[in-house]
Phi, psi and omega in degrees: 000128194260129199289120187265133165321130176232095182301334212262020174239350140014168141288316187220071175258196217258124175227172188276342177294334198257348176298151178286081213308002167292310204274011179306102196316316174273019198276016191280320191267192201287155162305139181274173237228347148291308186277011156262358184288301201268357140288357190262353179279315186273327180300330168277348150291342158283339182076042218204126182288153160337099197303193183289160192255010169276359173341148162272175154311340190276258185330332146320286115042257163309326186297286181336309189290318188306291175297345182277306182309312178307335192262315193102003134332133182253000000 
């Protein structure tokens, strides 16, 4: 039986968590209502007010890294 190739078994594979979100195709649309939840969870661990609620997914995003990193989060 011949073995089929699996990227998600990779050593390093490409995955979307790892893309820069400026190149996301959807990073354009409105923030979801999952990464506004949990930014709006870390920014009160932060101490640090809300951004504007017009974020994009992109810009959410980046917010989010912004806020783990403020926390000592990875």
């Amino acid at each position: 039986m011949t073995e089929l190739h699996n990227p998600k078994l990779d050593e390093h594979p490409a995955s979307n968590a790892e893309k820069d979100p400026a190149n996301w195709v959807s990073g354009d649309e409105p923030i979801t209502g999952a990464q506004a939840s949990y930014l709006a969870t870390l920014c009160e661990e932060a101490g640090v007010a809300l951004p504007a609620d017009d974020l994009t997914k992109a810009e959410a995003s980046l917010k989010i890294d912004e806020m783990k990193a403020k926390l000592g989060r990875e």
